[in-house]
PAZAPA-4460 file (N, C-alpha, C; in steps of 0.05 Angstrom, whole numbers, plus 32768, in hexadecimal, padded with zeros to 4 digits):
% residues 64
    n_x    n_y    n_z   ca_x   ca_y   ca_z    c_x    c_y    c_z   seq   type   mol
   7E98   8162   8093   7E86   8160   807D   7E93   8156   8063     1      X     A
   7EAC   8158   805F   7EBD   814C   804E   7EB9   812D   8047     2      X     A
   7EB3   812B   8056   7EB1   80F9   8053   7E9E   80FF   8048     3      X     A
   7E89   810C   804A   7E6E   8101   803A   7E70   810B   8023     4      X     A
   7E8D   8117   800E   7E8A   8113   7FF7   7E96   80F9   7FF3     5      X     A
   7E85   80F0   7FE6   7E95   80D9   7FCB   7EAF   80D9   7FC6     6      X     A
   7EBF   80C3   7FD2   7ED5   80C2   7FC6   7EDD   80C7   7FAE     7      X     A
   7ED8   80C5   7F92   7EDF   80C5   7F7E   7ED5   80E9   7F79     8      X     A
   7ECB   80EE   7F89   7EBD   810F   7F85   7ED1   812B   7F8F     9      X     A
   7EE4   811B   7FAA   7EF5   8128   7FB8   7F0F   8123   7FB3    10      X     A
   7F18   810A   7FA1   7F33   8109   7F96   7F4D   8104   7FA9    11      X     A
   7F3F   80FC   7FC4   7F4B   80FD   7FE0   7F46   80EA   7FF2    12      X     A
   7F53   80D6   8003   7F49   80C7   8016   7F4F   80CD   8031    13      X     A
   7F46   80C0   8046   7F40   80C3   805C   7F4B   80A9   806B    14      X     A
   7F58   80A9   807C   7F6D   8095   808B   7F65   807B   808B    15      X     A
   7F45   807A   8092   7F34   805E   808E   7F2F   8058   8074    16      X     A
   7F2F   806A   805D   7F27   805A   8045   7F4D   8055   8036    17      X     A
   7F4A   8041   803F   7F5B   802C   8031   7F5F   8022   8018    18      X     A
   7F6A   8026   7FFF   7F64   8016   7FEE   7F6A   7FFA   7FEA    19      X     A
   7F58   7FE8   7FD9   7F5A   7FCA   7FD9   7F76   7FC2   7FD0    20      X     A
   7F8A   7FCC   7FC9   7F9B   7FC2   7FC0   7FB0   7FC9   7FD5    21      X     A
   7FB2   7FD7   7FED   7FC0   7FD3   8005   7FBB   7FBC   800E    22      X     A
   7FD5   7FB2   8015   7FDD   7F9D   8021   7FED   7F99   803B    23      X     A
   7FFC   7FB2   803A   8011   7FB7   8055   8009   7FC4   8070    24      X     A
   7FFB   7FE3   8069   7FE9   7FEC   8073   7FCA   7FEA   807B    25      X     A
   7FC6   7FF2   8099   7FA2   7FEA   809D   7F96   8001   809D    26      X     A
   7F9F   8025   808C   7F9E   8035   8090   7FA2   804C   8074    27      X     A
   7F9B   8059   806F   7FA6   8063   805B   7FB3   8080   8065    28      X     A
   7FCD   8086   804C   7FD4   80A8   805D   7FE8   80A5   8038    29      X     A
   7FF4   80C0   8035   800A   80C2   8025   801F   80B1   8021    30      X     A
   8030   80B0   8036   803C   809D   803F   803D   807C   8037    31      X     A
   8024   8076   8042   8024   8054   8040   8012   8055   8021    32      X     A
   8010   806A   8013   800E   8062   7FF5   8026   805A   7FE7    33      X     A
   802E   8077   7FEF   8051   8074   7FE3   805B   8059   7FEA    34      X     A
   805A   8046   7FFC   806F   8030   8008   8062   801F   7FF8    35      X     A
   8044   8019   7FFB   8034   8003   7FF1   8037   8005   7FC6    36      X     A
   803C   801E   7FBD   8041   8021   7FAA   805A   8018   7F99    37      X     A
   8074   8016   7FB9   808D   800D   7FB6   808B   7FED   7FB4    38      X     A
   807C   7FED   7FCA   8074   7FC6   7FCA   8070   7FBE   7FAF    39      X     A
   805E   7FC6   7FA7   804A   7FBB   7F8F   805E   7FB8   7F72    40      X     A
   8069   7FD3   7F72   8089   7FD8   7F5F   809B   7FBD   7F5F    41      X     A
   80A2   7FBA   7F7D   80BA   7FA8   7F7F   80A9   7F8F   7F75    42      X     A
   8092   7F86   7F7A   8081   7F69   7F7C   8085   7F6A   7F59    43      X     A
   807A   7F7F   7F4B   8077   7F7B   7F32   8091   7F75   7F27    44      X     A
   80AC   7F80   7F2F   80C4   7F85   7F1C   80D0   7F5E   7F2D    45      X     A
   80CD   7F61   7F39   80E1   7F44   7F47   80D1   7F31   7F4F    46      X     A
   80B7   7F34   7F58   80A0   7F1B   7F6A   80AC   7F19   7F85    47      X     A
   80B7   7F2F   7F8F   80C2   7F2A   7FA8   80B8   7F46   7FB2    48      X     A
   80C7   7F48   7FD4   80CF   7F5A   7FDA   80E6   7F55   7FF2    49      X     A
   80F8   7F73   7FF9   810C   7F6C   800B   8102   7F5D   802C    50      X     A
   8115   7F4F   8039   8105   7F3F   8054   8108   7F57   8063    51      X     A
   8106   7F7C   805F   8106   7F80   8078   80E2   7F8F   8066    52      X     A
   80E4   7F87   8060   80BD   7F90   8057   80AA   7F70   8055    53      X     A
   80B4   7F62   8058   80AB   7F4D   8059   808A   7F4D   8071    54      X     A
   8078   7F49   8067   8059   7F42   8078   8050   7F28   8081    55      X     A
   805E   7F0E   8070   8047   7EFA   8073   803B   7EF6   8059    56      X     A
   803F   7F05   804C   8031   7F09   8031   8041   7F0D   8018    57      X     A
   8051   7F0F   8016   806C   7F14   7FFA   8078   7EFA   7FFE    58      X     A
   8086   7EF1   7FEA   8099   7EE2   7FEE   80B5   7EF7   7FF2    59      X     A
   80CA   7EF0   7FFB   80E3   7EFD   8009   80FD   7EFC   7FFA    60      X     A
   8107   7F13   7FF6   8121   7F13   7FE0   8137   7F17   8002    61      X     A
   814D   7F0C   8002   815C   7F10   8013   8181   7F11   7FFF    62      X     A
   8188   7F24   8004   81A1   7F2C   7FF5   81BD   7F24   8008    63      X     A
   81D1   7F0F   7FFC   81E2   7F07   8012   81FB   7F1C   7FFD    64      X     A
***
């Protein structure tokens, strides 16, 4: 009975509600906030991220 509150009412999500600004994940949990939150960090501070997080979708920092 929980899903049928309103997200914004329950302060809580549910594995299928995803937010729009995931990009890595097709899922939501604690976890892949935290990582997708790390993504977004690194994208803002450099426009990159490292090639072992690399999607298809970042451009790629590789450190020799």
């Amino acid at each position: 009975m929980l899903y049928k509150i309103p997200l914004e009412r329950r302060d809580c999500r549910f594995p299928h509600e995803k937010p729009e600004n995931f990009t890595i994940f097709d899922y939501y949990s604690y976890t892949s906030c935290i990582f997708q939150c790390q993504i977004d960090h690194m994208l803002n501070l450099c426009n990159c991220v490292p090639q072992m997080l690399h999607s298809g979708k970042y451009k790629i920092t590789v450190f020799i």
